[in-house]
KOLPA-516150 format. One record per residue (C-alpha): x, y, z; residue number from 1. Coordinates in steps of 0.25 Angstrom, whole numbers, always signed. Layout:
// KOLPA-516150
+-------+-------+-------+-----+
!     X !     Y !     Z ! num !
+-------+-------+-------+-----+
!     X !     Y !     Z ! NUM !
...
+-------+-------+-------+-----+
END
This chain:
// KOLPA-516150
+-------+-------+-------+-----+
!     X !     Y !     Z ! num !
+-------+-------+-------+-----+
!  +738 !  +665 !  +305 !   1 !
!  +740 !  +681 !  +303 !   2 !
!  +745 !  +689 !  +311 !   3 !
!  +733 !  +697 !  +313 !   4 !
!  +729 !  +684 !  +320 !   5 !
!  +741 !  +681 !  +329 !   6 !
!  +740 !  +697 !  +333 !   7 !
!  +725 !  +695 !  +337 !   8 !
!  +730 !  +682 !  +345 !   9 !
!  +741 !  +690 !  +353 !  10 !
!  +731 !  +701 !  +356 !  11 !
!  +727 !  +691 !  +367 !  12 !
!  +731 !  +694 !  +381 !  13 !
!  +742 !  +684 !  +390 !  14 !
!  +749 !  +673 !  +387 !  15 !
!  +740 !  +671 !  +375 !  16 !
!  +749 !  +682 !  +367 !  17 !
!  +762 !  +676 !  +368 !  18 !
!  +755 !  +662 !  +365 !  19 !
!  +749 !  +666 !  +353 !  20 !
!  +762 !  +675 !  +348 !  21 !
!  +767 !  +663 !  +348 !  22 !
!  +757 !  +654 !  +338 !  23 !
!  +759 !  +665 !  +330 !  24 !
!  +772 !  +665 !  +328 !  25 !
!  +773 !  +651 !  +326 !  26 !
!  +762 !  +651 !  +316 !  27 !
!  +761 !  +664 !  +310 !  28 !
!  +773 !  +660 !  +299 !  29 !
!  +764 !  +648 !  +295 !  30 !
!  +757 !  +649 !  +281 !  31 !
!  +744 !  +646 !  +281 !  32 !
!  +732 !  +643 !  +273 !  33 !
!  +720 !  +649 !  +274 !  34 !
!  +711 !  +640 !  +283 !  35 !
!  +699 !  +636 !  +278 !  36 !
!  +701 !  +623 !  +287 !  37 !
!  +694 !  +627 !  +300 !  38 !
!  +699 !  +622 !  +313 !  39 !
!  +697 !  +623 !  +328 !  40 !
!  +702 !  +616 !  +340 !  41 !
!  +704 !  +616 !  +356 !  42 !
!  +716 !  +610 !  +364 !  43 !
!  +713 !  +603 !  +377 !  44 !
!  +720 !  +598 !  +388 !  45 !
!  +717 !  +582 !  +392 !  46 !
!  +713 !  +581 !  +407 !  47 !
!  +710 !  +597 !  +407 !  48 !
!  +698 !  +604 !  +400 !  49 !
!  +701 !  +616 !  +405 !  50 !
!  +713 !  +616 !  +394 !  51 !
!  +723 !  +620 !  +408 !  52 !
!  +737 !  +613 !  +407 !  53 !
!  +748 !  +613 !  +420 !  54 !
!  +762 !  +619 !  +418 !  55 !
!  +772 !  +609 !  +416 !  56 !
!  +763 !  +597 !  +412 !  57 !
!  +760 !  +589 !  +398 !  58 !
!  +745 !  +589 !  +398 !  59 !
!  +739 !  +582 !  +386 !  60 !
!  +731 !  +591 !  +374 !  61 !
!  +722 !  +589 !  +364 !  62 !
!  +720 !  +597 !  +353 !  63 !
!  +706 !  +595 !  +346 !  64 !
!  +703 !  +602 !  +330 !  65 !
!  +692 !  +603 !  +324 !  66 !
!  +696 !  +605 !  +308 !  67 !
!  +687 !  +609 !  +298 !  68 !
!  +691 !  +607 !  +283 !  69 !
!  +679 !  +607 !  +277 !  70 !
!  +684 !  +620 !  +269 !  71 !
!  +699 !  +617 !  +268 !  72 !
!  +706 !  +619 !  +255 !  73 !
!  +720 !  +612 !  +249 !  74 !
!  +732 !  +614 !  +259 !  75 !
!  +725 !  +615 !  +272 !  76 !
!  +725 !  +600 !  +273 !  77 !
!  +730 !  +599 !  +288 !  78 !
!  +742 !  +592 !  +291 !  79 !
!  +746 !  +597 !  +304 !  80 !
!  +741 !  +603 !  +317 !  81 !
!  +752 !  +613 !  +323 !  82 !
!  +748 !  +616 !  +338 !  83 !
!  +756 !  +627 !  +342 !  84 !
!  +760 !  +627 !  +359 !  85 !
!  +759 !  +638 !  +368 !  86 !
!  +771 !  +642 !  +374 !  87 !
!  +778 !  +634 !  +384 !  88 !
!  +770 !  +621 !  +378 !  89 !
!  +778 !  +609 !  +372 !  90 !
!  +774 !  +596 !  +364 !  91 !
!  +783 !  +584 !  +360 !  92 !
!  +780 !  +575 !  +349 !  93 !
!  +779 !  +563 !  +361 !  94 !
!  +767 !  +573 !  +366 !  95 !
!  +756 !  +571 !  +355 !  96 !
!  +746 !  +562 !  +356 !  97 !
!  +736 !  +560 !  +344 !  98 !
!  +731 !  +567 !  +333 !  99 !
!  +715 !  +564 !  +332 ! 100 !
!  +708 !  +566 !  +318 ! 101 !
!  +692 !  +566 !  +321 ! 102 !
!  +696 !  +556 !  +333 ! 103 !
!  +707 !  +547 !  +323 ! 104 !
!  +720 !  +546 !  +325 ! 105 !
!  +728 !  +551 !  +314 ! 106 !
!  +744 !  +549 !  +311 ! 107 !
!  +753 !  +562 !  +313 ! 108 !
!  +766 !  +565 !  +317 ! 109 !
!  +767 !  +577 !  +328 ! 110 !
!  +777 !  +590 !  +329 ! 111 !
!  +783 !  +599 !  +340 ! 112 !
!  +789 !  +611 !  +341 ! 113 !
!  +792 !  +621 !  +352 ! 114 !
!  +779 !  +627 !  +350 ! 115 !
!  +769 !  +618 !  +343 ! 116 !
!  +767 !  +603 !  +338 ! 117 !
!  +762 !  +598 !  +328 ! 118 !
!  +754 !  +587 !  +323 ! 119 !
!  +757 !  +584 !  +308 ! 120 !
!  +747 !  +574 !  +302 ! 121 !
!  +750 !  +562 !  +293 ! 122 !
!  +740 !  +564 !  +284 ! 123 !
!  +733 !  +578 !  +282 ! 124 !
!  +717 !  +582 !  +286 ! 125 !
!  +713 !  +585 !  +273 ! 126 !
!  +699 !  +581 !  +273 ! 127 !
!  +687 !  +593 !  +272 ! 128 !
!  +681 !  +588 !  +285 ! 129 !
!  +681 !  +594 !  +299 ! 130 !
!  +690 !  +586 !  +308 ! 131 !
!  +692 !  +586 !  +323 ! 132 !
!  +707 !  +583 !  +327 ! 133 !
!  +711 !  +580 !  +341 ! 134 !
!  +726 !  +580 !  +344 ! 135 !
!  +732 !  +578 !  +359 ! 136 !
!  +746 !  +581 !  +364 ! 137 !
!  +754 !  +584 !  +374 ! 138 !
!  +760 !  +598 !  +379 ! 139 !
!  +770 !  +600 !  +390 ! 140 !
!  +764 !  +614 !  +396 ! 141 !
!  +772 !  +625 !  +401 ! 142 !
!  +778 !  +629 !  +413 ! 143 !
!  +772 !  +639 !  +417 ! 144 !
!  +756 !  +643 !  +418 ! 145 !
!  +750 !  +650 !  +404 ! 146 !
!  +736 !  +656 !  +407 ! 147 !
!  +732 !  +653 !  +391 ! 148 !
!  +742 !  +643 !  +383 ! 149 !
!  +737 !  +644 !  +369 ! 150 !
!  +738 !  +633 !  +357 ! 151 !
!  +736 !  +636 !  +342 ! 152 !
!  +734 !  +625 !  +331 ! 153 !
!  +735 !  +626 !  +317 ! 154 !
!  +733 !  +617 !  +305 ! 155 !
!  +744 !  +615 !  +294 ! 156 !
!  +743 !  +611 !  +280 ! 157 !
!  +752 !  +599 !  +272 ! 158 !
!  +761 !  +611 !  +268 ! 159 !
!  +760 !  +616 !  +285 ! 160 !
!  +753 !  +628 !  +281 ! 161 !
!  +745 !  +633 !  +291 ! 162 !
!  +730 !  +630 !  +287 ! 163 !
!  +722 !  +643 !  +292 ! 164 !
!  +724 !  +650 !  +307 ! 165 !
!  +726 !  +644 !  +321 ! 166 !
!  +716 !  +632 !  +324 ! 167 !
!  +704 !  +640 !  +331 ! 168 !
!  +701 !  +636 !  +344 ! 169 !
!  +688 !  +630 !  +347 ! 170 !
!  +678 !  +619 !  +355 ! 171 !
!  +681 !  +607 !  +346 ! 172 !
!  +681 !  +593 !  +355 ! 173 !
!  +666 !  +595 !  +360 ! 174 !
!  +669 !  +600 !  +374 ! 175 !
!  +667 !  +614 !  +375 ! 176 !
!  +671 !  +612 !  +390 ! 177 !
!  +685 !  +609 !  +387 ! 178 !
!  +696 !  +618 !  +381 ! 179 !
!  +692 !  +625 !  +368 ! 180 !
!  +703 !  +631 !  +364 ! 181 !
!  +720 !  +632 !  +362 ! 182 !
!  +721 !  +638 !  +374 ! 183 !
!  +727 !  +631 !  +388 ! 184 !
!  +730 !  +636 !  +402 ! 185 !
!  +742 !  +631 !  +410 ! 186 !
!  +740 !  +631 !  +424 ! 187 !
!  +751 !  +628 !  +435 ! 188 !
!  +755 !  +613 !  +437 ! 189 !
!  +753 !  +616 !  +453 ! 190 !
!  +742 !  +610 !  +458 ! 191 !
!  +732 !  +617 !  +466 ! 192 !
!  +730 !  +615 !  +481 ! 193 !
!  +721 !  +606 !  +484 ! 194 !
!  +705 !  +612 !  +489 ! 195 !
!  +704 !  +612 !  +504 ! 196 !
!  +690 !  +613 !  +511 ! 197 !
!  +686 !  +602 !  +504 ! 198 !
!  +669 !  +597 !  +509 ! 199 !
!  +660 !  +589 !  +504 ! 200 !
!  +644 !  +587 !  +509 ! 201 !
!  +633 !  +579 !  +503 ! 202 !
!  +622 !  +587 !  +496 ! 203 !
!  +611 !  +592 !  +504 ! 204 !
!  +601 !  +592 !  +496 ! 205 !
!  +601 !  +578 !  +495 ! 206 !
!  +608 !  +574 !  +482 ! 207 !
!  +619 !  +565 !  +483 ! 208 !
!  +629 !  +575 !  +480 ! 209 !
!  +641 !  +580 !  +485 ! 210 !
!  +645 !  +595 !  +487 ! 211 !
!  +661 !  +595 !  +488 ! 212 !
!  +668 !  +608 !  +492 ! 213 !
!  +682 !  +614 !  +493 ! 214 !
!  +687 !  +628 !  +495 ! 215 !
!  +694 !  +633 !  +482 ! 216 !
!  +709 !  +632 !  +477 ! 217 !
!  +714 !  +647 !  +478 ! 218 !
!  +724 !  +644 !  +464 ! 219 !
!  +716 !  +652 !  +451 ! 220 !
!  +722 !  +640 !  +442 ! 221 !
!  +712 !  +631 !  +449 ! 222 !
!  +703 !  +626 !  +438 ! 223 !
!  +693 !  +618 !  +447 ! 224 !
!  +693 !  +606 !  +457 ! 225 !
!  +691 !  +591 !  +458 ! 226 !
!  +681 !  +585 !  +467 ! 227 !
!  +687 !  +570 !  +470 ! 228 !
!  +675 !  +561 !  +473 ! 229 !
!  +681 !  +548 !  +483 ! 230 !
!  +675 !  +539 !  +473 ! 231 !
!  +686 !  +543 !  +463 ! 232 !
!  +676 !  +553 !  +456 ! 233 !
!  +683 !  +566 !  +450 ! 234 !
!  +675 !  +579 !  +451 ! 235 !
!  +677 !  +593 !  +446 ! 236 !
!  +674 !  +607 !  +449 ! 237 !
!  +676 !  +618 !  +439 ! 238 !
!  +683 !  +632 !  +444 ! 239 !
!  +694 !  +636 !  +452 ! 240 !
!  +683 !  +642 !  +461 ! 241 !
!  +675 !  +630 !  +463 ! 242 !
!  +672 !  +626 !  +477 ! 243 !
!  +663 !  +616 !  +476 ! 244 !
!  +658 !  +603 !  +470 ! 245 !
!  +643 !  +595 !  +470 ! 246 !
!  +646 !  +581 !  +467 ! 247 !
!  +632 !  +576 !  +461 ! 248 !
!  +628 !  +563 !  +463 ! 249 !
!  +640 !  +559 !  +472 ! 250 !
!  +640 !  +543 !  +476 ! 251 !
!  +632 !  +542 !  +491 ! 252 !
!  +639 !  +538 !  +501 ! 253 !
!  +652 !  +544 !  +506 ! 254 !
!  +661 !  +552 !  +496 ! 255 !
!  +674 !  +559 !  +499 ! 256 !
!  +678 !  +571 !  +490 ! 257 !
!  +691 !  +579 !  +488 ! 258 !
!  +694 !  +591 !  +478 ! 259 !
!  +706 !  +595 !  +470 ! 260 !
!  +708 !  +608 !  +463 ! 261 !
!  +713 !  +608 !  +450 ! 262 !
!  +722 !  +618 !  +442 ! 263 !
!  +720 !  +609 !  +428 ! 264 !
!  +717 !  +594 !  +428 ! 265 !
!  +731 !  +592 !  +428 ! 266 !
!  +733 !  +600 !  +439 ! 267 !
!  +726 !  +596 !  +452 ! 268 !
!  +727 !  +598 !  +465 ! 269 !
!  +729 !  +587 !  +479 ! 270 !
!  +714 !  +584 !  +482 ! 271 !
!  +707 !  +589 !  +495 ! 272 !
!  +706 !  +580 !  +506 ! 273 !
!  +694 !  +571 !  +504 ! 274 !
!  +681 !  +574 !  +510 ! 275 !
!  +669 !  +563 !  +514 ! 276 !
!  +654 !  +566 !  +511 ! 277 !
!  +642 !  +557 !  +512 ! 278 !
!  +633 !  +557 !  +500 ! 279 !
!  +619 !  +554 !  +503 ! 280 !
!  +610 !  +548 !  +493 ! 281 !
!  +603 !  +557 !  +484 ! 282 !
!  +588 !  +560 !  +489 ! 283 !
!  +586 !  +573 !  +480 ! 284 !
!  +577 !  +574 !  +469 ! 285 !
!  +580 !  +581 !  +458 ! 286 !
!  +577 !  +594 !  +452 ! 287 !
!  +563 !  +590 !  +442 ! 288 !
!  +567 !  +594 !  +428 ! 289 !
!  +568 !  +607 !  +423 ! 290 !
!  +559 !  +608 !  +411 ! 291 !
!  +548 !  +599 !  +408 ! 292 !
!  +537 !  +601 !  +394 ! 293 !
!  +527 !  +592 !  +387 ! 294 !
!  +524 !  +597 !  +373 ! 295 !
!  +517 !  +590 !  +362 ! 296 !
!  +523 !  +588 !  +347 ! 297 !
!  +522 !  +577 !  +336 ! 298 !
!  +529 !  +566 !  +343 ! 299 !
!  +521 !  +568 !  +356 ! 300 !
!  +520 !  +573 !  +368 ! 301 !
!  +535 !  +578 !  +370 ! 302 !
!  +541 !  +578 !  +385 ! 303 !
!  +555 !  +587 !  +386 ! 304 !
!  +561 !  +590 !  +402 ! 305 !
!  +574 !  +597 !  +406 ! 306 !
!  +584 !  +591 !  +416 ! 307 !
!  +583 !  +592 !  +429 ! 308 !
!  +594 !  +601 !  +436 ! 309 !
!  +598 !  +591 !  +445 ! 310 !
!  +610 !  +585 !  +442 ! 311 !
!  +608 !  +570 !  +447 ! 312 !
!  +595 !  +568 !  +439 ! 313 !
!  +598 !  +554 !  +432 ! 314 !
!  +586 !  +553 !  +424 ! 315 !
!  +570 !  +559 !  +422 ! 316 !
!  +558 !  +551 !  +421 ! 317 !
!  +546 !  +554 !  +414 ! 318 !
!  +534 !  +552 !  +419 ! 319 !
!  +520 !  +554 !  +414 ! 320 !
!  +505 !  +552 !  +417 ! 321 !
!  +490 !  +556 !  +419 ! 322 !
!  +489 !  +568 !  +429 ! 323 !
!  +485 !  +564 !  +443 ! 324 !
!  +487 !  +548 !  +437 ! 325 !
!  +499 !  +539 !  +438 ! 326 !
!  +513 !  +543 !  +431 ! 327 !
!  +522 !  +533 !  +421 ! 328 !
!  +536 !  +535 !  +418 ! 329 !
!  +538 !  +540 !  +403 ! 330 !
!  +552 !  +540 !  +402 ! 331 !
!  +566 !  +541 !  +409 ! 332 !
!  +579 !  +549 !  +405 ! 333 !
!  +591 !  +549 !  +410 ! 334 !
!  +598 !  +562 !  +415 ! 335 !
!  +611 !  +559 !  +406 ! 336 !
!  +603 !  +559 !  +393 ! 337 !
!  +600 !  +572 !  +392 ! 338 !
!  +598 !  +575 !  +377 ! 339 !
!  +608 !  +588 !  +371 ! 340 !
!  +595 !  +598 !  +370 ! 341 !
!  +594 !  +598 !  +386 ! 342 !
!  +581 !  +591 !  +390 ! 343 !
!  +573 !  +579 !  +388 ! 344 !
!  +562 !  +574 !  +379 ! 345 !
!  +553 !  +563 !  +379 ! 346 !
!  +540 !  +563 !  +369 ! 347 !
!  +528 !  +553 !  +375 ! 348 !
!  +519 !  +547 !  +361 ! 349 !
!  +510 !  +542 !  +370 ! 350 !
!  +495 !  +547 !  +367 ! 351 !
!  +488 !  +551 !  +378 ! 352 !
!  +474 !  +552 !  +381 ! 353 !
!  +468 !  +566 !  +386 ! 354 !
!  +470 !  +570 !  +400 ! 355 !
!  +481 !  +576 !  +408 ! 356 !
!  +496 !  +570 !  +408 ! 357 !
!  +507 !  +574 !  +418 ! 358 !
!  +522 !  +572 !  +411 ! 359 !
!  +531 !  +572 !  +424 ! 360 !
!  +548 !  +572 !  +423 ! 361 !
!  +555 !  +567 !  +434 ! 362 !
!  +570 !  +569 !  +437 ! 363 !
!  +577 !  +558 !  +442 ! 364 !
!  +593 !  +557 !  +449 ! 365 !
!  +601 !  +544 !  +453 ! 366 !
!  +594 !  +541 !  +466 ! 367 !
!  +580 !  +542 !  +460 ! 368 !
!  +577 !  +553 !  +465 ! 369 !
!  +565 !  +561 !  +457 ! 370 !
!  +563 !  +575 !  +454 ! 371 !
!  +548 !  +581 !  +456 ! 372 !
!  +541 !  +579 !  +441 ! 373 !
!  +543 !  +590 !  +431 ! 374 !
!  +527 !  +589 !  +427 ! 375 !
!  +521 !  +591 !  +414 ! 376 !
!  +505 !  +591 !  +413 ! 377 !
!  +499 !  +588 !  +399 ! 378 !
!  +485 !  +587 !  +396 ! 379 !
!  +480 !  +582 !  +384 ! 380 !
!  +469 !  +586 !  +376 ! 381 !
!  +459 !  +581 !  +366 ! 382 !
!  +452 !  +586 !  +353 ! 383 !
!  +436 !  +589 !  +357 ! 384 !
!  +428 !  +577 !  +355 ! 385 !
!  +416 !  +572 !  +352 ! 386 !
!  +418 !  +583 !  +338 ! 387 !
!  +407 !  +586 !  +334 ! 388 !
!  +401 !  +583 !  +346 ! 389 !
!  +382 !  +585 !  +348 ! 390 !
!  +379 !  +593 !  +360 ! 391 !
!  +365 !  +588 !  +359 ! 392 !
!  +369 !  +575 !  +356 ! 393 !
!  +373 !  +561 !  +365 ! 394 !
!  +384 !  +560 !  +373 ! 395 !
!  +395 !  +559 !  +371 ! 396 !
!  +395 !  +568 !  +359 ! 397 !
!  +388 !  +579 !  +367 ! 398 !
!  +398 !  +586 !  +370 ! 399 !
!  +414 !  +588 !  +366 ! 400 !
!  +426 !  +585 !  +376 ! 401 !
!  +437 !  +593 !  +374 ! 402 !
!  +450 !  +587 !  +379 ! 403 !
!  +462 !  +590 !  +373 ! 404 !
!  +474 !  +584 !  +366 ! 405 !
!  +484 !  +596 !  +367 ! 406 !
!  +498 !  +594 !  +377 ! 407 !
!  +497 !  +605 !  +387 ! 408 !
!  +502 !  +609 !  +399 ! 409 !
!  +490 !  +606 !  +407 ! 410 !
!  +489 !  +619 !  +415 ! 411 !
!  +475 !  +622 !  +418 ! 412 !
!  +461 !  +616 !  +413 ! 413 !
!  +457 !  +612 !  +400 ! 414 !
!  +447 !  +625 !  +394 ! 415 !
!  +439 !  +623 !  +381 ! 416 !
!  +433 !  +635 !  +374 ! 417 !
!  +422 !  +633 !  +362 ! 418 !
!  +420 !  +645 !  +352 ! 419 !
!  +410 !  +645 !  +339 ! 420 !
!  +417 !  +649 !  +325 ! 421 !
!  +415 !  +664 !  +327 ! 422 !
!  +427 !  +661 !  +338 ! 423 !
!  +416 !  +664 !  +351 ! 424 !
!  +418 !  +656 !  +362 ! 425 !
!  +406 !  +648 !  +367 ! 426 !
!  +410 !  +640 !  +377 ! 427 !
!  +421 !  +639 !  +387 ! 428 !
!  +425 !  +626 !  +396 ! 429 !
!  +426 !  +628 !  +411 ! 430 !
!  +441 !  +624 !  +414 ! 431 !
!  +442 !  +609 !  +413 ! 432 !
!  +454 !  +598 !  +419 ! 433 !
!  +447 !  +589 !  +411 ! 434 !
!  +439 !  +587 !  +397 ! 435 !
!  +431 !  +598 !  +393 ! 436 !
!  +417 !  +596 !  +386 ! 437 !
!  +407 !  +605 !  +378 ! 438 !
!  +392 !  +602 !  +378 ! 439 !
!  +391 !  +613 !  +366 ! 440 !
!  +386 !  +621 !  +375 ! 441 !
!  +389 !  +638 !  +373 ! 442 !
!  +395 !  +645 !  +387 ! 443 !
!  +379 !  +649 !  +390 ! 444 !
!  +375 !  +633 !  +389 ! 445 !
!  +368 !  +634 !  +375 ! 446 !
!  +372 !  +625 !  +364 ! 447 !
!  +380 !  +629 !  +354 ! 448 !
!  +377 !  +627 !  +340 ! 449 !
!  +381 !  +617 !  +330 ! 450 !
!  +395 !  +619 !  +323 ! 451 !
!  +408 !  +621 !  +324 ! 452 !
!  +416 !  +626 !  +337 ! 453 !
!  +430 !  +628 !  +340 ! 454 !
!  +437 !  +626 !  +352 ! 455 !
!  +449 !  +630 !  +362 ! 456 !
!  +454 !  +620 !  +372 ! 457 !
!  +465 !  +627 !  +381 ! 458 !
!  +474 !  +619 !  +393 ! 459 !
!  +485 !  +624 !  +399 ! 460 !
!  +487 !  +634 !  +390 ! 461 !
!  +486 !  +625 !  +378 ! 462 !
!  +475 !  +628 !  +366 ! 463 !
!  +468 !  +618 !  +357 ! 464 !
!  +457 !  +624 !  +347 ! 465 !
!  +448 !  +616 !  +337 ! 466 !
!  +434 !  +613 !  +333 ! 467 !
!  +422 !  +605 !  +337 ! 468 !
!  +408 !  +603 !  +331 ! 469 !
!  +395 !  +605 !  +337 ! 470 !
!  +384 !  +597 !  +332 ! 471 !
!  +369 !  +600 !  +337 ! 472 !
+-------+-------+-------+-----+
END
């Protein structure tokens, strides 16, 4: 690590500068090579996300790196991982727990210092593979608060040179909502006071939901709150300046509820005196579904809906049938299979005769309560037949019946326009609900004459052109 580096680190502000001096000095005389293994990691505190540890305590961390050696060269095997302790932190050799290669348990021996352990491994990591390590121990934190108590890892060699800089700080264990760096905060290991003004009343709305609320802990190292369920449920609301809590779906029948303020999850106050609710059944239905299509592609007729907002929806039922006729169930989905993309998809193969289809989505929560139908209206439309078709001729082939065969949105009628090959319209339908025929008759009732005609069928917004074939 340069000296540039360890002057752009001290450039930082508070008790960052004297933290980081530190790293520096312990490291800075180290030789090193120069890094093409490419690492990054996190440290986090078990019990506590939030990566907040109380004065005077041993909380338990884990150290997670992610290696990459896909570009290493000879001597930057990695034999040990040095974690260098902020100031006033301290580890024993009885402290560490386990050294985790990609989730196996691997041999090592571990070191301490005033300032840093370190964990030596029995046989190197000497693969050209990335490799995720997990490592956990235990610290002893200081005595006194530290707004930002900063960690730095480094990787050694066989020969313990330093392979590359600092181990870059970074998301690595797949919960970005956790701590994503080296960085802790110790809060004071004094509990906060517990919340007063404590109530609790049933949704009025008719969910069967709770609404707990408290009046605020004034202590600015108050993290959030625990809401304490009587059944023995534990819930949590973020922020030191939270003053309340919805508990969805809360069982019916009568629940008590008390709150705790919390400094850390380690550090939490007395809980509230305990306060009775009566939760009603659930007689609300939810919110229909936010977003609801029917588009047509190779595989079918493609059905794709949003959630619902509502938070108690369990599952959505898809319905569909003729307009104005009876409805069958298509399929069902439950709430908690939401696929990664956000929405819902379901393709019905079945071929369907011309008419007009209504595709209905229905959100559904524990109590069998049913949302209004998100509707889809689909007509379907048919090629022109008889083709050719005699206008002086028997029936049926006297005329052409143009239905259609094209999903659209079925807003307004079905309009068909007929125009001869020098692109002039002769005939226009009047606007139709149903099938539209043509008697090859122009717009002034004369017949047309034999040949070739195009035509334009428009629904909703929806075009189909083709050809028919007048025979006299």
């Amino acid at each position: 690590m340069g000296n540039h580096t360890c002057a752009r680190a001290a450039s930082r502000v508070g008790p960052v500068v004297a933290i980081t001096a530190s790293l520096c000095l312990l490291f800075a005389a180290a030789p090193a090579t120069h890094g093409a293994v490419s690492s990054t990691g996190e440290i986090n505190v078990v019990g506590d996300p939030t990566g907040t540890v109380p004065t005077a305590s041993s909380p338990t961390l884990v150290l997670t790196l992610l290696v990459d050696r896909s570009q290493a060269e000879p001597g930057e095997e990695i034999k040990t991982i040095e974690v260098a302790l902020p100031p006033g932190f301290a580890v024993t050799v009885d402290d560490v727990g386990a050294v985790k290669i990609e989730d196996a348990a691997v041999p090592f021996r571990a070191e301490t210092s005033a300032n840093a352990v370190r964990f030596v491994l029995d046989r190197e990591i000497d693969n050209f593979l990335s490799s995720v390590i997990e490592i956990d121990f235990v610290v002893r934190t200081p005595d006194a608060p530290t707004a930002i108590a900063t960690f730095g890892v480094i990787l050694r060699s066989l020969s313990n040179a330093q392979i590359g800089d600092f181990v870059k700080p970074g998301e690595i264990d797949g919960n970005p909502a956790n701590n994503n760096d080296y960085t802790l905060q110790v809060v004071p290991n004094i509990p906060p006071d517990a919340p007063t003004g404590v109530g609790v009343v049933a949704d009025p709305d008719g969910e069967n939901d709770a609404l707990v609320s408290w009046n605020p802990v004034p202590d600015r190292d108050v993290q959030g709150y625990f809401v304490f369920r009587g059944d023995g449920a534990t819930l949590e609301a973020l922020g030191g300046d939270t003053v309340s809590f919805r508990d969805v779906d809360a069982p019916i029948g009568a629940n008590e509820y008390s709150v705790a303020a919390f400094k850390s999850r380690l550090v939490v106050s007395e809980r509230s005196s305990g306060t009775a609710v009566i939760v009603p059944p659930d007689t609300k239905a939810p919110n229909p579904v936010l977003v609801f299509s029917v588009a047509q592609d190779i595989s079918g007729l493609r059905v794709v809906w949003r959630p619902s907002e509502s938070p108690d929806v369990v599952r959505y039922d898809l319905v569909f049938g003729l307009t104005g006729g009876s409805s069958e169930l298509l399929d069902s989905r439950f709430a908690d299979d939401l696929p990664e993309v956000g929405e819902f998809e379901f393709v019905h193969r079945q071929t369907l005769s011309p008419g007009r289809y209504i595709y209905g989505v229905l959100a559904v929560d524990e109590n069998e309560n049913v949302s209004p139908a998100r509707e889809f209206v689909l007509a379907l439309l048919d090629r022109p037949n008889p083709n050719p078709f005699t206008p002086l001729g028997a029936a049926p082939f006297n005329t052409v019946k143009f239905p259609t065969r094209a999903v659209a949105d079925a807003v307004g009628d079905l309009v068909v326009r007929v125009y001869d090959l020098h692109g002039r319209q002769i005939w226009e339908s009047a606007p139709s609900t149903g099938d539209v025929e043509w008697d090859g008759r122009r717009g002034d009732g004369t017949l047309a004459a034999g040949g070739v005609y195009a035509y334009q069928m428009e629904l909703g917004g929806q075009f189909r052109i083709g050809s028919i074939v007048l025979v006299r």
